[in-house]
N, C-alpha and C positions, 0 to 999 in steps of 0.2 A: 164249610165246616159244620160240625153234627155236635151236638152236647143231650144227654138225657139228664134229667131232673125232675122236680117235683115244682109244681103252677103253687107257689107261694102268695104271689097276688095278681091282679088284672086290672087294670085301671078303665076309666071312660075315654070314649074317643075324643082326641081336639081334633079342631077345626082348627089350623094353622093361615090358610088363604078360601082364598073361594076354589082356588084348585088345587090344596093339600091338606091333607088328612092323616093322624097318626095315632096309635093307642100304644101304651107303655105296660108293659109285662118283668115279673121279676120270676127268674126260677132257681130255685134251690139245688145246689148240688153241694155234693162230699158230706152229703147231713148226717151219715154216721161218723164224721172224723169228728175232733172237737175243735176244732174251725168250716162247719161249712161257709161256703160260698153261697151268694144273694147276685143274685146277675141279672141286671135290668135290660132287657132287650125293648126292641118296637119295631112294630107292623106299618105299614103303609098301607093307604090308599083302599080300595077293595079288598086287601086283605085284613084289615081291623076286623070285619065281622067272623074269621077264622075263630078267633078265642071267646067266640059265643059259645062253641061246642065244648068247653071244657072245664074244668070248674077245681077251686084250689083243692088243694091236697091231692090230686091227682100226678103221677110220673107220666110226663111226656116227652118224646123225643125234638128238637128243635133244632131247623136247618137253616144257618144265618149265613150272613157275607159281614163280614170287619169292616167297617165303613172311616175313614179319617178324613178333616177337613179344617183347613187356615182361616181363621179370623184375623184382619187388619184393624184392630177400634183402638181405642185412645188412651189405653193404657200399652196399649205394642201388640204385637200377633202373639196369638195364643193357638193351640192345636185339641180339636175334639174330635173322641170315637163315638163308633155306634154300633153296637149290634144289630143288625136288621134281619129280621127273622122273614124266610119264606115261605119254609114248610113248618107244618106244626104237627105230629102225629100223637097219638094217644100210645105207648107203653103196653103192647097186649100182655095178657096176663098167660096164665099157664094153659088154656083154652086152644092154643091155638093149630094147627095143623102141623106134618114135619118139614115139611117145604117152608112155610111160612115162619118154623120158626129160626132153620135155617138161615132166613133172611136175619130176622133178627139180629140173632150170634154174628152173621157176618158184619150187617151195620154196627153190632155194640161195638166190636173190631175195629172198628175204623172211628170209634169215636176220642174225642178227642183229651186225653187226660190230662184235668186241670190242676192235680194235686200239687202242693206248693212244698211237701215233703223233699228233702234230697234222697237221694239215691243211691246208697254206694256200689260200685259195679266191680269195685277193683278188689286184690286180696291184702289180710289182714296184713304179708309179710313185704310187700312192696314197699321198696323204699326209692322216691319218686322225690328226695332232696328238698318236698316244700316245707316252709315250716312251719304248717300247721297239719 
């Protein structure tokens, strides 16, 4: 999965074990709607030092995998997600070549739209018996 947005913050790396490592990132998106989205993703491992290169207020593209996982503790099982980001690209600007920007267009294409807006697709004159 792919989302572009805007590097809103960046936090420091933890140190979770002697052999796991994560840093926390939040990016902005739909920030012209009047509800954007704040979406906390994290890096692992050798990839924490990726978001050295990049600095807030900047639009970046973000390639993650949806991560979900079962707790057993003592109040009963609970379920958490993750974002885990693996690629992280910088958002070129209007600079860029036509092939390259070609890529672009086809990745924004493919990105993945998180608008929380309905949709209507149907015609004003259908009558589809729900009632509302």
């Amino acid at each position: 999965m792919e989302v572009v947005g805007t590097l809103k913050a960046k936090f420091d790396t933890q140190k979770v074990s002697d052999r796991f490592q994560k840093r926390e990132f939040v990016l902005t998106t739909e920030a012209s709607t009047p509800y954007p989205q704040h979406v906390s993703f994290q890096v692992t491992q050798d990839k924490c030092n990726i978001l050295d290169q990049f600095n807030d207020g900047e639009e970046i593209k973000v390639q993650f995998n949806l991560r979900g996982r079962e707790w057993n503790g003592p109040q009963g099982i609970k379920y958490f997600n993750t974002l885990e980001a693996w690629r992280i690209e910088k958002v070129s600007g209007g600079n860029s070549s036509a092939s390259s920007s070609q890529n672009s267009n086809q990745a924004s294409n493919n990105t993945i739209n998180t608008s929380s807006a309905p949709v209507f697709t149907g015609n004003v004159g259908d009558n589809d018996d729900l009632p509302f």
